[in-house]
C-alpha positions in Angstrom: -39.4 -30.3 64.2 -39.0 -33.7 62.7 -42.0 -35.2 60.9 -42.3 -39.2 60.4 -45.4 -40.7 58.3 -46.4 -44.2 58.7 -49.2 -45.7 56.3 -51.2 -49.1 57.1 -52.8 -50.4 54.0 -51.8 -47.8 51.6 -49.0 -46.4 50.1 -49.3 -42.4 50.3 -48.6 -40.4 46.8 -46.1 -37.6 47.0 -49.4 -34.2 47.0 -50.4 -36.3 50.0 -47.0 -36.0 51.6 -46.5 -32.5 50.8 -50.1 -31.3 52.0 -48.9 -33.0 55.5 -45.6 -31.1 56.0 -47.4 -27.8 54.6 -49.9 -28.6 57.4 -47.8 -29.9 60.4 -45.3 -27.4 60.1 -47.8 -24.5 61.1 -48.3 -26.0 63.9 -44.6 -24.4 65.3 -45.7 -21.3 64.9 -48.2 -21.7 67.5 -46.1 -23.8 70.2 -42.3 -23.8 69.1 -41.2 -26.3 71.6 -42.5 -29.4 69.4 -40.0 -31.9 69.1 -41.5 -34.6 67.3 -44.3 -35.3 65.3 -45.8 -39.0 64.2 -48.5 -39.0 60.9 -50.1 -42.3 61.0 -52.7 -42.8 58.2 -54.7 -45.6 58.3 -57.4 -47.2 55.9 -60.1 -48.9 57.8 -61.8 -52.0 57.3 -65.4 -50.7 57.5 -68.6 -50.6 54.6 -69.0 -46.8 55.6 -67.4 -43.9 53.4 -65.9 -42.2 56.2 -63.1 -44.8 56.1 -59.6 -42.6 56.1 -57.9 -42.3 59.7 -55.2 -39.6 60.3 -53.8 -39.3 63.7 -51.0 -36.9 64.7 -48.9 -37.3 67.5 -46.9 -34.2 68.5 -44.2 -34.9 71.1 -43.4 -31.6 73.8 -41.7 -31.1 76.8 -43.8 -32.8 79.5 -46.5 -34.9 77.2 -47.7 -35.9 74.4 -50.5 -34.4 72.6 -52.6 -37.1 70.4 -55.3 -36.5 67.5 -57.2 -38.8 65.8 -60.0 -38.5 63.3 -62.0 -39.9 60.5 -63.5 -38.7 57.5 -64.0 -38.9 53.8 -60.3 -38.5 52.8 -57.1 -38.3 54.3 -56.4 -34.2 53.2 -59.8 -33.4 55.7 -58.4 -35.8 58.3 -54.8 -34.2 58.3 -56.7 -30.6 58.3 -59.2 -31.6 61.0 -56.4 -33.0 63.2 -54.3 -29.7 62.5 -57.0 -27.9 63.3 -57.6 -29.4 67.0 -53.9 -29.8 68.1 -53.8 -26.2 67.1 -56.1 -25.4 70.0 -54.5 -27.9 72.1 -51.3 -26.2 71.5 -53.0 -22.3 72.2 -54.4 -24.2 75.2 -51.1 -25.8 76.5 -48.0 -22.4 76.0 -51.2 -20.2 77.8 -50.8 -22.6 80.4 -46.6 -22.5 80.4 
């Protein structure tokens, strides 16, 4: 699986790199027919602490599977998103 991250407003250090491929590469071990797989971080422009946007984009046979959350700091919004495409991909080779 090939892994691309895109930042908007910030310029991610390397821990922050590495803690995304640790992460996203689980994910094949649930669903081993993922292609693709978009990081987009994004800082947003709001007064409230909750303020760091991950969202994964995993592309598979047949559709894409998209995650998006907010939350304190990037690391909990890479693990949260992990965390629910996991599911998604349980959900989706159950289905296959």
């Amino acid at each position: 699986m090939k892994i691309t991250v895109q930042s908007f407003g910030l310029t991610p250090h390397p821990p922050l790199e590495e803690h995304i491929q640790k992460k996203v590469n689980k994910l094949e071990t649930f669903y081993d027919r993922i292609q693709f797989c978009r990081v987009l971080l994004k800082l947003e422009n709001t007064a409230d602490k909750e303020n760091k946007t991950a969202e994964l984009i995993l592309d598979i046979p047949g559709d894409d599977i998209v995650v998006k959350k907010t939350t304190l700091s990037f690391e909990e919004s890479i693990d949260v998103c992990v965390d629910v495409a996991k599911k998604l991909l349980i959900k989706k080779k159950e289905t296959v």
